[in-house]
N, C-alpha and C positions, 0 to 999 in steps of 0.2 A: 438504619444505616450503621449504628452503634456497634451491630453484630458482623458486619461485613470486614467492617474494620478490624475489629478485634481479629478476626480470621486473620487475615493479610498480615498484621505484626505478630501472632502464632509464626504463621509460614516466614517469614525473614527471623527470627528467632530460630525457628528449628530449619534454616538451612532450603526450606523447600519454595522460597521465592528469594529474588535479590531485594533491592530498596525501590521503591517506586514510587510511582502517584498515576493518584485517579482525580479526574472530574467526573463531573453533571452538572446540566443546566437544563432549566423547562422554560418558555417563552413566559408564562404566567409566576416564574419566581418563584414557585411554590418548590422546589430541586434548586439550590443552590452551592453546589460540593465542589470542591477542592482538598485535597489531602497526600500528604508526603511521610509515608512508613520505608521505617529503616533506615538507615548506614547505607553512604556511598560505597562499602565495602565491609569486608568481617574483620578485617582486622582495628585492633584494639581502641585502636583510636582514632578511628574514622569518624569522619563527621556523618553530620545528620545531611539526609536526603533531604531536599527543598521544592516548595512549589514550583521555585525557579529553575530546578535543575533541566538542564538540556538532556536530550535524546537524538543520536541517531533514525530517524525514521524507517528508511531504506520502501518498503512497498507504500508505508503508510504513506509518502511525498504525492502518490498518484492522484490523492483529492485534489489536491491544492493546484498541480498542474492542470488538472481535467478545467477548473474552474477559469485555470491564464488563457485555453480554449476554448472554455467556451464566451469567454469575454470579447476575444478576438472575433468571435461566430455572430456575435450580439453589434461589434463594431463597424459588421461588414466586410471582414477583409477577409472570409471563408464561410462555406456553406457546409454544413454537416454534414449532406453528399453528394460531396462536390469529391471528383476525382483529384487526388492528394498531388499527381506528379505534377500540378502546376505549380506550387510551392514545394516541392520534393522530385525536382526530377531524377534522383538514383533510383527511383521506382518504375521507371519506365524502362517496360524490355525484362522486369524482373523474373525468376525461374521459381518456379515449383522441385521441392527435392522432393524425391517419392522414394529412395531407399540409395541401395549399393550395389553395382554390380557383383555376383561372386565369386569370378575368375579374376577380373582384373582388380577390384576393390575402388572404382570409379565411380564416384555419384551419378545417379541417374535424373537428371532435370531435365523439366520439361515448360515451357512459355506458358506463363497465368494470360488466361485471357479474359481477366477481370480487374475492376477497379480497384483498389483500395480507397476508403473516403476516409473522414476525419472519425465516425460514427464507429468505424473498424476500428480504428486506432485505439480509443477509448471505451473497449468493451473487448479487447479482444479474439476478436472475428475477423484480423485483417490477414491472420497466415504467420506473422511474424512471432515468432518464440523467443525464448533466450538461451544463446548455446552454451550453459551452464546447468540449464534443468532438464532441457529436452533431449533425448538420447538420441535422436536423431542427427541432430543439430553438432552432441558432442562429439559424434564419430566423424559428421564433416569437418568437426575444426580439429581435429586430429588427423586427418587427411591433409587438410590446410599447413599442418604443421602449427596451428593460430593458439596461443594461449586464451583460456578461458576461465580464470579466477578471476576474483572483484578486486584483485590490488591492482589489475593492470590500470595503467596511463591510457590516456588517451581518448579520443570525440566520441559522440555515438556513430558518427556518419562511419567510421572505423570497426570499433568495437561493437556494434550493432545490426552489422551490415552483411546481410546473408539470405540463403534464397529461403523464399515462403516454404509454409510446410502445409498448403491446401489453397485453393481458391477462396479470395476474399469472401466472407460471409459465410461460407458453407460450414463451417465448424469453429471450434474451440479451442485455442490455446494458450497459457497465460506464457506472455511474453513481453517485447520491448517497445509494444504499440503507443503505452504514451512517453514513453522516452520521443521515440518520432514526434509524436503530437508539439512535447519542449521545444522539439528544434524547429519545427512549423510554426509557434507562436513566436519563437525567435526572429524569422526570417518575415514575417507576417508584419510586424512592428518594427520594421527597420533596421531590422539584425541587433536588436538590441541584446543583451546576455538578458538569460533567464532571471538571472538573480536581479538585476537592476529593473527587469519588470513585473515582478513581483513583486519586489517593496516597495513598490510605488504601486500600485492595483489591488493588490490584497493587503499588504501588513499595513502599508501608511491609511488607508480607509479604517481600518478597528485599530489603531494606535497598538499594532503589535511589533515589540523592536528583538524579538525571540527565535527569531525563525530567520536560517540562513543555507545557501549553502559551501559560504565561505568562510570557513572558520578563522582563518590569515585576515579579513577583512572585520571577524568580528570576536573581540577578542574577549568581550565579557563572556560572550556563548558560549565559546572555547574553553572560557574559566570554570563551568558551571555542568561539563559534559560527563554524565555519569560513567563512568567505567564498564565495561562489562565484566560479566560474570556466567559461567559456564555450566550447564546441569551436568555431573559427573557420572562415569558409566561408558562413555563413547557413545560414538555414532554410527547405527546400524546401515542398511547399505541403502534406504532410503533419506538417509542425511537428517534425520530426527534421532531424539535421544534415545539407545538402546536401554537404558532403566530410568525407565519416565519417573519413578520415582528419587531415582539418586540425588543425593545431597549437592545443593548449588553453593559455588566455589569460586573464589576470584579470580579474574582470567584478565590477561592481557593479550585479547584477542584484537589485531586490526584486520579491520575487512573493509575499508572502503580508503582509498587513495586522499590524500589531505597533503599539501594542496589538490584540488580538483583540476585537470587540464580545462573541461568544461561542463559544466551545467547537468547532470540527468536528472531528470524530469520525474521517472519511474521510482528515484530511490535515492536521490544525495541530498535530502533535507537536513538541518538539526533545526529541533525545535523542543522549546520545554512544552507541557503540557496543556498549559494556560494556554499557550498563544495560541495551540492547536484548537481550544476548546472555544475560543473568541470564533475563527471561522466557522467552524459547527456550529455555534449559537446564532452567527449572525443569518446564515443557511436554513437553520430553524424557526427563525422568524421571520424569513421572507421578507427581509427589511429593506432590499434594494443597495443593500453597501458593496456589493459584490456581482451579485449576477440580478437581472427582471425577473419577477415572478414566475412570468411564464416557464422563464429557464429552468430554473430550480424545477420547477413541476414534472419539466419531462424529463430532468436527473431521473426522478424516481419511478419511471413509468420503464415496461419492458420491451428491450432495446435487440433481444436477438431476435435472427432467424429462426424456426425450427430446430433447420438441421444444427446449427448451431448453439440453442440450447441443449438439446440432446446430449452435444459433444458435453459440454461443461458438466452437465450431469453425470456424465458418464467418468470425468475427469477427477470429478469430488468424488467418486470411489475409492479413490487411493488415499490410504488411512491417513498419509500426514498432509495431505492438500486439505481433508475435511478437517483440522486442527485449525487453516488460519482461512477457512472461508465459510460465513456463517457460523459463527460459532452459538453452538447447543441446538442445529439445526441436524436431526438426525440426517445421515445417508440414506438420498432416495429422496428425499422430502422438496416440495417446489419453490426452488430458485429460476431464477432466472437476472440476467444483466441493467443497471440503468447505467446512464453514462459516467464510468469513470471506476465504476462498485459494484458488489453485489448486492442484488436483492430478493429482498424474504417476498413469497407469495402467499404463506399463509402466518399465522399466529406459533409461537412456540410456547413452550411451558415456563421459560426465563422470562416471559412478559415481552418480548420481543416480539413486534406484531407484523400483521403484514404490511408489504411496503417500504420497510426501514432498507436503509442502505449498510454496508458496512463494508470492512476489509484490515487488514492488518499487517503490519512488516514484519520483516527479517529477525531482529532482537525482539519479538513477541509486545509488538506495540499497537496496540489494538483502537478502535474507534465504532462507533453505532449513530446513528441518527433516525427518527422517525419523524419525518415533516409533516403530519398531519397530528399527530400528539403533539409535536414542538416540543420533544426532546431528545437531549445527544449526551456523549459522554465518551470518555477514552480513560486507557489502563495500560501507563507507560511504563516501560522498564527496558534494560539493556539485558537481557538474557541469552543465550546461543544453547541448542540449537533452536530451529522456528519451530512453532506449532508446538508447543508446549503443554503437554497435561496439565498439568496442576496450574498454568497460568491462564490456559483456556477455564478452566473449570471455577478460579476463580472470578473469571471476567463475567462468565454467565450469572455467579451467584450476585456481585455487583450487578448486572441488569436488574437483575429480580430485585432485588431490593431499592434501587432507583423507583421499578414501578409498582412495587408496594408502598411506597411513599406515596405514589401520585394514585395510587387506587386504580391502578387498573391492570389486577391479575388478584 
């Protein structure tokens, strides 16, 4: 681990990562890591990075929701494929976009006459994209006239709310499915906000006070929020860094709305790393703090369709999606969905085996889990843009040495 480290405080030294922290943890305690390299910033007198520092999450939040559903799925107040418009009826009646007309410049939709269940939602197989990645998507909200950057205000029932882009289940695309799923376990338990049922279901069960997504409401979090910082070079016309090498530089970049009008489920987390790594750990031991064994099991078992995994394979073609899914899992290689993550089907050379779940955010904040070894770990940092070279590549070396520790690779 000695050596993994030493890398890491190289790279914030010479500019090629910002300040971060890693965990690991293994059920058996033999992996017990936590660690905080580098300066909140490059400037002279910045302080030191902490185990406690906060993180914007943004994709990474999806675990953590998937789990408020599948709690809700465990309590009875929803079936996994149960048709969603019973608790979501803006789904009912929904359209399929299939393109544009090219005389008049008219979307051309057509009536889904299929379900969406919860299982969609959280695997991404339900149709619903997000009209900021998908080009499809962006040309209807420019048609719309509808702004589609992350500082806007406002619900997801709003901001989210657009037609499918295929028949539930029949393919792949990443999108705002568990955003829905939040607003499902909202209305599911009484309309309660996300945020108040969370820290009462997940954080208050593992004594974690780290994780928010109200920073107005939690103001030590807010004290503790690492800054971002930016890989320099610009952004080529897939929204990843044009010189994946260029030196990282302090930015005052805001990309997510603070206060929050309400809750997204997909991606308004803060959370330091610890606390993230408390739920992994607790998921890794199958300890019942959170979800029934059972549940946790079929997290990690595969969740799509054919045609639907196809799609997503076909998906992680595109060089900067293979940057924040699976990472060190060559393109081409067998993935497939569990609920909430991806998952690995076979073994990787990072020690990464089959099975494990993973996925990672926006600011390049990464996470792994493998539930039958009973071990996990994450590699936080505030970085822009996503999919990051050098942060992927150090994330993989981190694996590997995790399970060089534990002897198995």
């Amino acid at each position: 681990m000695e050596a993994i480290e030493q890398a890491l405080e190289a790279a914030f030294a010479n500019h090629d990562l910002p300040g971060l922290v890693l965990t690991a943890q293994d059920k058996t305690g033999k992996i017990s890591c936590s660690k905080a390299i580098g300066k909140l910033s490059y400037e002279d007198d910045a302080n030191p990075i902490q185990i406690d520092s906060t993180f914007y999450l943004a994709s990474t939040s999806k675990l953590v929701t998937t789990i408020a559903a599948l709690q809700s799925v465990e309590r009875g107040h929803f079936r996994l494929d149960e048709d969603v418009t019973r608790i979501l009826p803006e789904f009912k009646g929904i359209q399929i976009l299939t393109g544009f007309d090219e005389e008049s410049g008219e979307p051309i939709l057509v009536t889904s006459t299929r379900a969406i269940t919860l299982r969609h939602l959280l695997t991404h197989s339900s149709g619903i994209g997000y009209d900021h990645f998908t080009l499809l998507l962006v040309q209807y909200r420019k048609w719309q006239k509808f702004p589609v950057d992350f500082h806007r205000p406002g619900k997801i029932s709003t901001n989210y709310f657009y037609p499918l882009l295929f028949e539930p289940g029949t393919s792949y695309q990443y999108g705002a499915g568990i955003d829905w799923a939040s607003v499902l376990v909202q209305r599911v338990n009484g309309n309660i906000s996300l945020e108040e049922y969370i820290q009462i279901n997940i954080c208050a069960p593992l004594g974690v006070r780290d994780m928010t997504f109200h920073l107005e409401q939690h103001e030590s979090v807010r004290g503790r929020v690492v800054p971002t910082s930016m890989r320099s070079g610009g952004l080529n016309e897939m929204g990843v860094a044009k010189d994946p090498n260029g030196e990282v530089e302090d930015a005052n970049y805001k990309w997510f709305p603070d206060p929050v009008e309400e809750e997204y489920g997909g991606a308004g987390l803060i959370s330091s790393a610890a606390a993230y790594q408390e739920v992994l750990s607790s998921l890794t031991a199958n300890d019942g703090k959170l979800l029934q064994p059972a549940t946790v099991l079929e997290m990690v078992k595969p969740q799509l369709s054919a045609e639907s995994r196809q799609a997503f394979m076909e998906f992680r073609k595109l060089p900067h999606v293979a940057q924040f899914t699976a990472q060190g899992q060559e393109v081409g290689a067998e993935l497939d969905y569990g609920l909430g993550s991806c998952l690995n089907l076979e073994d990787i050379p990072e020690g990464r085996k089959k099975g494990t779940i993973s996925w990672s955010g926006l600011p390049n904040t990464y996470w792994w889990l493998y539930l039958e070894g009973g071990v996990s770990g994450t590699l936080f940092m505030s970085l822009f843009p996503m999919g990051d070279v050098v942060a992927n590549d150090l994330f993989n070396r981190f694996q590997r040495a995790v399970y060089n520790v534990l002897g198995a690779s």
